[in-house]
N, C-alpha and C positions, 0 to 999 in steps of 0.2 A: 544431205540425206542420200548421194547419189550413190555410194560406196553400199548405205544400208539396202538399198532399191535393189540390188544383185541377189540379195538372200531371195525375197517374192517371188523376181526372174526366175530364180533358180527350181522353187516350189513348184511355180506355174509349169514348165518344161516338165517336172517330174508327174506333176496332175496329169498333165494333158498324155502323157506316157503311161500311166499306169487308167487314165478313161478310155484309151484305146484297148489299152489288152483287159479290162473289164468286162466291156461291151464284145470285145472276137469272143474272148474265153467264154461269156456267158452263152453267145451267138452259139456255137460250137459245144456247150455242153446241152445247153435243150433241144437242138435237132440231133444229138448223141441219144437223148435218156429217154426220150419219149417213144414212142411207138405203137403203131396202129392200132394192135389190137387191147392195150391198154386199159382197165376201167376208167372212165370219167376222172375220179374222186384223182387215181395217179400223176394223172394230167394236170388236174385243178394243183396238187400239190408242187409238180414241177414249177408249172409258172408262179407261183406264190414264192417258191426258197429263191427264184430267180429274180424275181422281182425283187425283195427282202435284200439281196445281197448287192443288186445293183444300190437300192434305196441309202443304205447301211453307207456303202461306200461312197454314192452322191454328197451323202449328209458332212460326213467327215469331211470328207479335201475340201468344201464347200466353208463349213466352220473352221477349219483349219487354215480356209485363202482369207477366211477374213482378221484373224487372227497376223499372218502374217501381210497382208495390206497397210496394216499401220504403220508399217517399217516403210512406208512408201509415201508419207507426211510430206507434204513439200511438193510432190510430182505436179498434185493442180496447179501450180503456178508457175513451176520452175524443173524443167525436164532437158536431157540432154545438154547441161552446161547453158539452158537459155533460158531466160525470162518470155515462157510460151506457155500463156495461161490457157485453161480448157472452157474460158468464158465463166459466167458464174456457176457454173455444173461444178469446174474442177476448184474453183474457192470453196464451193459445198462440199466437194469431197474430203477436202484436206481437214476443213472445220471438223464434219464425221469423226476423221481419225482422231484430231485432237481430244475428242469428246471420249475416245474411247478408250484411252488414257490417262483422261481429267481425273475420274473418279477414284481410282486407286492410289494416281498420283498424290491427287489431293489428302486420301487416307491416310496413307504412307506419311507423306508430310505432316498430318497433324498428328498421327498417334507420337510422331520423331520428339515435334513437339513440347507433344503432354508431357514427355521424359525428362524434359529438359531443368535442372535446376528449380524444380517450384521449391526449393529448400535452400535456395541461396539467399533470403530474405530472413534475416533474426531468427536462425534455427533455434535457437536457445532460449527462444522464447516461451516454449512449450506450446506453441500453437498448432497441435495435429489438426484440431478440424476446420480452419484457416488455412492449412495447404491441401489438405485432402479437398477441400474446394475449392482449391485454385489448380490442382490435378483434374478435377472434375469438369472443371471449363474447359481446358486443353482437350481433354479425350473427347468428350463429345462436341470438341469443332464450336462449340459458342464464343469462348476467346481463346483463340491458339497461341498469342503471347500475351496471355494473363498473368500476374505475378499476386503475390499476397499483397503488395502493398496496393496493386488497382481493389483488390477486395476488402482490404480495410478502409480505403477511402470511398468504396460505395455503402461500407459499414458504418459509416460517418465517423471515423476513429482519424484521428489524425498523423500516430505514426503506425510502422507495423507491430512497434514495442508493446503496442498498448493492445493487439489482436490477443493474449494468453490463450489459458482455457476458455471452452464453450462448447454447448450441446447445440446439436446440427442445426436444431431448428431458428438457432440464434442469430445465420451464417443466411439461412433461407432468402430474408428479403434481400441482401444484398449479392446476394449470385442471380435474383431476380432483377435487381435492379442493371447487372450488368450484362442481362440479354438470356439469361435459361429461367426453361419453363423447368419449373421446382412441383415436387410434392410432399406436404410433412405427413409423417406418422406421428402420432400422438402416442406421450405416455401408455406403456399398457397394449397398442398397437402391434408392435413387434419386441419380442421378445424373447427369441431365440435365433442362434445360428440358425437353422431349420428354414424359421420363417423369411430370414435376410435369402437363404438360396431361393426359396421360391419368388419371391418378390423379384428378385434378379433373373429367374428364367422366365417369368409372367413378362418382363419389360427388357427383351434384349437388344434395347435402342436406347436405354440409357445406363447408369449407375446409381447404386444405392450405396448412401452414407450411411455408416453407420459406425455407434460406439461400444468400447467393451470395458470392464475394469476388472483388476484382479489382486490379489497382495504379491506385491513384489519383494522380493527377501531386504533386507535395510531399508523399505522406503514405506511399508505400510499401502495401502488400498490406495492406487493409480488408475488414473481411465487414458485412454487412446480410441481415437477414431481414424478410422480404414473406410475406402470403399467396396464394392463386392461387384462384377460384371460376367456374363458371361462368353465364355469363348466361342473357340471353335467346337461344333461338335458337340457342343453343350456344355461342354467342360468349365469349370466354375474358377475363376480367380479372386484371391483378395489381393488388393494392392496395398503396402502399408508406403506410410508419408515419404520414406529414403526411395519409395522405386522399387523397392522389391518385391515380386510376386509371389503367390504361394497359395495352394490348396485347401489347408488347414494352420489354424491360429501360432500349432502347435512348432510350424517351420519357421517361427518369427522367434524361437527360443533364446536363440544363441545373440539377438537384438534388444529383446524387454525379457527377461528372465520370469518365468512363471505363467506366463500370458497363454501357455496351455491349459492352463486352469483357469481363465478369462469366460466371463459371466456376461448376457447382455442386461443391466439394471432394469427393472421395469419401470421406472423413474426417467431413463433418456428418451430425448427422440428419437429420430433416425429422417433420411429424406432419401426424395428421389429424383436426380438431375436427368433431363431428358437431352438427347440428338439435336441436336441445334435443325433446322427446317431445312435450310440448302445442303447440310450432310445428306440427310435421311434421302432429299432427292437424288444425290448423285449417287447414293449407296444403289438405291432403285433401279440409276440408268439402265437401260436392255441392251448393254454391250456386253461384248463376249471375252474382256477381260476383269468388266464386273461380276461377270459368272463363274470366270476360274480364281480370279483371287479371294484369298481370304479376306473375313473382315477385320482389317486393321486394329480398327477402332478397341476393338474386345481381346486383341492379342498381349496381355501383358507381358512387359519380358524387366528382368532386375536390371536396376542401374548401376555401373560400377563408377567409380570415382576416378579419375585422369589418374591418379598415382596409385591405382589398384587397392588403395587401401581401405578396409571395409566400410558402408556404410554409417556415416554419422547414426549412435545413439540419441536421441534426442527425447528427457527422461519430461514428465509433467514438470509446468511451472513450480515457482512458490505461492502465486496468484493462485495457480489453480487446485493445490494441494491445499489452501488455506480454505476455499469456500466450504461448508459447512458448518456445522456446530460443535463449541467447543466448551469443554467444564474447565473453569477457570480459576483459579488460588491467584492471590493477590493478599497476600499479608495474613490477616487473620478471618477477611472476606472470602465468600464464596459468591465466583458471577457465574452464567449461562450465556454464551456469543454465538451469535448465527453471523456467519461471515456469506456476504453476495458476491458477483461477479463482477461487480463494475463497481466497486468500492466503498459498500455501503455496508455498516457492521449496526448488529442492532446487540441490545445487554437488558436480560433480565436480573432480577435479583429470586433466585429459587424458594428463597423461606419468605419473601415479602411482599413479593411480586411485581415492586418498583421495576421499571420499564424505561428506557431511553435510546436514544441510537445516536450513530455519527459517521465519522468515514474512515478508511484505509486507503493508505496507498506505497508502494513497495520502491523502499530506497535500495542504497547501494548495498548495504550488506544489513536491513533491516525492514520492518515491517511497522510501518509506523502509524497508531492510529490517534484521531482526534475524537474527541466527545462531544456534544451539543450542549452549548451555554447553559445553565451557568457552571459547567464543570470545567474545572480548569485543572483537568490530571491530564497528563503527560505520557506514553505507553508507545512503548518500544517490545517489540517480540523479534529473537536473533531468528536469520536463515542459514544453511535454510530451513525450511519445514520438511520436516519429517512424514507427519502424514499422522503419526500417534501420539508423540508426547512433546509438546513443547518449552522454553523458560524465553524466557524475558524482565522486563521491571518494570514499575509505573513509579513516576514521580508526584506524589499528593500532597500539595503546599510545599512544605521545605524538605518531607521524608521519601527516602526511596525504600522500594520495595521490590523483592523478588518477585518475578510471577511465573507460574506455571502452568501446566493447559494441556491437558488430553482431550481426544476428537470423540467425540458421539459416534456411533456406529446408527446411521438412520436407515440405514438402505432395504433394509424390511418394513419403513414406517411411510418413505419415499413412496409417491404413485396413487392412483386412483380407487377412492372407498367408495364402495355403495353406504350413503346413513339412510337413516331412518328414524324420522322426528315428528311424533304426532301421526297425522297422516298424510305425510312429504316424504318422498323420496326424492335425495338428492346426490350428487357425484361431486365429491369433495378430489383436489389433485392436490397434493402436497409436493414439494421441491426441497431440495438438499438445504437449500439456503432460508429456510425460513418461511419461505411465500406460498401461499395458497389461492385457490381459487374451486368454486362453485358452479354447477348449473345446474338447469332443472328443466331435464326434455319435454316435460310436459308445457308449461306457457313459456320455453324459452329465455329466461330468466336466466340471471348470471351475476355475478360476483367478484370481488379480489379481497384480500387481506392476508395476516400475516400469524403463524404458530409460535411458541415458546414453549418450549421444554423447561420447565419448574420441576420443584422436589420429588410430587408424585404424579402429578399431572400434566397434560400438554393442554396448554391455556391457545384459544383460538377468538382473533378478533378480525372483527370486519371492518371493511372499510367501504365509505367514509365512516367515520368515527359512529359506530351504531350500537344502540340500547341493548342489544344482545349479547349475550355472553353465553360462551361453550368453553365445556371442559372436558377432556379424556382422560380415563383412567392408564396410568403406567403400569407395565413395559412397553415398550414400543414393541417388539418383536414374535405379533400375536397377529392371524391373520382377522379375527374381530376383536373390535376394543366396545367398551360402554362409558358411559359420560350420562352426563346431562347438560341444558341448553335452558339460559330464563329469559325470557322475554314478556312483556306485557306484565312483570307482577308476577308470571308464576313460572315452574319447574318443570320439564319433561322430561323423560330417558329419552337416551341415544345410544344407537347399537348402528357399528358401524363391520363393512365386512371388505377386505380386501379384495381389488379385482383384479 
C-alpha cells in the first residue's frame, strides 16, 4: 500500500495549504469589514459568515481526509518499507480502515453474486419461482452462492427437475429453511401491481415475490414470477428470472410476448424475502464510504450472456400449464380432471357424480397418468401442453381411444368467498387445482377439502370424509354464487360473495 499512501500524503500537504490561507484570508477579511462604528446585529453577522465558512471548510477536508486515509490500510503495521507497528493503536487503525471498506465491498460482492447464473440449473424446467428464489437469497446476502438445486433440496425435492411450476408461497419454507426471514401474502392479499410497489417501498431491506399470468399468443393463460425492490432514490425495479431489469412489465415484451397485459390472480400468493442480519449491519456501518455509495443490494442491472446473445426464453412447464381443470372426451364419455402440482389428478363423472383419483407424472415426450384400483385404464395425454386444448388416448381393456381435453377457465372462481350459511359466516379459499379450505374468525375453526366442477354444479366436500354436503350453482364467473348445504337431515341456502 506504500505507492497508495502518496495520494493521502499528497491531500494532507494540500489541507494543510489551503488551512493556512483559510484561516490569513478569514484573519484579514474580518479585521477588513468590521468597523467601529458598525451596529451590533453587522458585527454579529460578520462573525457568523466567518465562522460558517471556516466550519464549512473544516467539515469538508476533514470528511474528505477520512475518506482518502483508507488508501493508507497497511501503515499501522507496515510504514516506510518496515515492519514498525504503531503498537495496538496502529493494528486498530488499520482494522478502522478495513471496516470502511467491508461494507460496500462486501455489497458490491454480493449484489455480483446474485447475478450470477441462478439459471444455470434445468432452465427448461419452467421453474421461475425456484430461481426467483434462489435470486432472492443472493441479493439479500442470506446465500450468496445459493443455486436452485440447495433450494429444492431444502424443498425436500430430490432433483432440480422435479422444482417445475409453484406459487411463492410454496417455495416459503424452504428459503426459510435455508437461513431468510420470509413473509407470505395470502390469497386476496395483494393483488395488483400498485400493491407489489407499495409493499416494496414499505420494506426497502428486502424483496417481494411475486406472480403474474397472462395469454400468451400460441400458448393460452401462462403465469411467471419476478421479484420487485427498490432502488436508488426510490426508483422501483422488477427483476425477471434471465437478470433483467426493468420498470414496467411491459419492457419484458420482446422475452414472454403479451406479459403487457399480465394480471396479478387474486388466487396467487406473493412473499417477502428480508436482508439477511449481518447485511443490514454492515449497510448501517457509520463509515464514510457507507454514506457515499449506493446501495448495492437494490441496484438491479440485465444480465447478458458471455456470447452476447439474448437472454434465454424460459416459456411455463408442461407440469405447470397442465395443473388445473380440464373437460375431458374420452370415447363416448364425458370426465372432469383437476390436475395438482405434485402429481396428483382427481376425475369426476359430471352427469353422475362418480368420483375417483390417481396420479401423473411427465415422461419424455408424454403425460402419463395412472388411476386408483380397481381401474385398470391406461392414459397417455401428448406434450406439449398447450394450455387450451389437448388429445391424447386411454387404453380400456383391449380398446383404445382417442382423448381430448380443454381447460376450465377458473380464475374468476380461484380465491377467497365470504358464505353465508345459517347463521355462520365463513371464508371459503378455493385453488386452481381443486383444493379448498375454510375458516371461521370467530372460534378459530378451520378446515380442508376438495371442489368438483359437475354439469351444473360445483360439488364441495370436506375432509375427513364428512356428513355434509354443499353444492354451487354454475357459472363460475359471477362475483356471488348461491347453493345449498345439508347437514343434520336438513337443507340451508348458501350465498356466497367474492372477496
Amino acid at each position: 500500500m506504500y505507492v497508495l499512501r502518496e495520494i493521502p500524503d499528497g491531500f494532507d500537504g494540500a489541507r494543510k495549504g489551503n488551512e493556512a490561507w483559510i484561516d490569513a484570508g478569514l484573519t484579514d477579511w474580518v479585521a477588513t469589514t468590521l468597523e467601529p462604528d458598525s451596529p451590533w446585529y453587522r458585527n454579529v453577522m460578520v462573525y457568523a459568515g466567518a465562522g460558517l465558512a471556516y466550519s464549512v471548510n473544516k467539515l469538508s477536508t476533514e470528511v474528505a481526509a477520512g475518506f482518502f486515509d483508507v488508501l493508507r490500510i497497511g501503515d499501522g503495521v507496515y510504514k516506510n518499507g518496515e515492519w514498525t507497528p504503531e503498537g495496538a493503536w496502529g493494528v486498530g487503525k488499520d482494522a478502522l480502515r478495513l471496516l470502511m471498506i467491508a461494507g460496500p465491498l462486501v455489497r458490491a460482492g454480493r449484489y455480483g453474486i446474485s447475478l450470477v447464473a441462478a439459471v444455470d440449473e434445468t432452465a427448461a424446467a419452467g421453474n421461475c419461482t425456484w430461481i426467483s428464489g434462489t435470486r432472492a437469497l443472493r441479493m439479500t446476502g442470506v446465500r450468496h452462492y445459493s443455486t436452485v438445486g440447495d433450494l429444492a433440496k431444502a424443498g425436500n425435492l430430490a432433483t432440480v427437475a422435479e422444482t417445475g411450476g409453484a406459487q411463492v408461497h410454496e417455495i416459503l419454507p424452504a428459503l426459510q429453511k435455508l437461513g431468510a426471514s420470509t413473509e407470505v401474502f395470502y390469497p386476496g392479499q395483494i393483488t395488483t401491481l400498485n400493491q407489489v410497489t407499495a409493499v416494496a417501498r414499505a420494506n426497502p431491506n428486502a424483496v417481494v415475490m411475486f406472480s403474474v399470468e397472462w395469454s400468451m399468443p400460441g400458448r393460452g393463460m401462462v403465469g411467471h414470477t419476478l421479484f420487485a425492490t427498490r432502488g436508488p432514490f426510490g426508483v422501483m425495479r422488477i427483476i425477471d428470472r434471465s437478470g433483467r431489469a426493468v420498470t414496467a412489465l411491459a419492457e419484458l415484451e420482446s422475452l414472454y410476448p403479451g406479459i403487457s397485459a399480465a394480471k396479478i390472480n387474486p388466487g396467487y400468493t406473493a412473499g417477502l424475502v428480508r436482508n439477511a442480519v449481518t447485511v443490514d449491519l454492515l449497510n448501517k456501518a457509520p463509515t464514510l464510504l457507507n454514506i457515499l455509495a449506493l446501495e448495492l443490494r437494490s441496484i438491479p442491472v440485465a444480465v447478458t450472456p458471455k456470447n452476447g446473445a439474448a437472454p434465454v426464453v424460459v416459456l411455463p412447464s408442461n407440469a405447470a400449464l397442465l395443473v388445473g381443470w380440464w373437460r375431458v372426451q374420452v370415447g363416448p364419455w364425458t370426465f372432469h380432471y383437476a390436475f395438482g402440482r405434485k402429481g396428483t389428478v382427481r376425475w369426476i363423472d359430471p352427469y353422475s357424480s362418480r368420483r375417483s383419483q390417481g396420479t401423473w407424472k411427465e415422461l419424455r415426450d408424454t403425460i402419463s397418468i395412472t388411476w386408483a384400483p380397481p381401474s385398470k385404464t391406461l392414459e397417455t395425454w401428448n406434450t406439449p401442453i398447450s394450455g387450451n386444448s389437448q388429445t391424447g388416448r386411454a387404453i380400456i381393456g383391449q380398446e383404445i381411444h382417442d382423448l381430448r381435453a380443454w381447460k376450465f377457465d377458473v380464475r374468476s372462481f380461484v380465491g377467497n368467498w365470504k358464505v353465508q350459511v345459517k347463521n355462520w359466516t365463513r371464508i371459503y379459499t378455493f385453488t386452481e387445482d381443486g383444493a379448498m379450505s375454510w375458516r371461521d374468525s370467530l372460534n378459530n375453526g378451520s378446515g380442508t377439502g376438495f371442489y368438483y366442477i359437475a354439469l351444473k354444479k360445483v360439488l364441495l366436500f370436506w375432509s375427513p370424509p364428512s356428513t355434509i354436503t354443499e353444492e354451487w350453482d354454475l357459472p363460475l364467473d359471477r362475483g356471488t354464487m348461491q347453493g345449498i348445504t345439508k347437514m343434520e337431515g336438513k337443507t340451508y341456502p348458501v350465498s356466497a360473495t367474492k372477496e
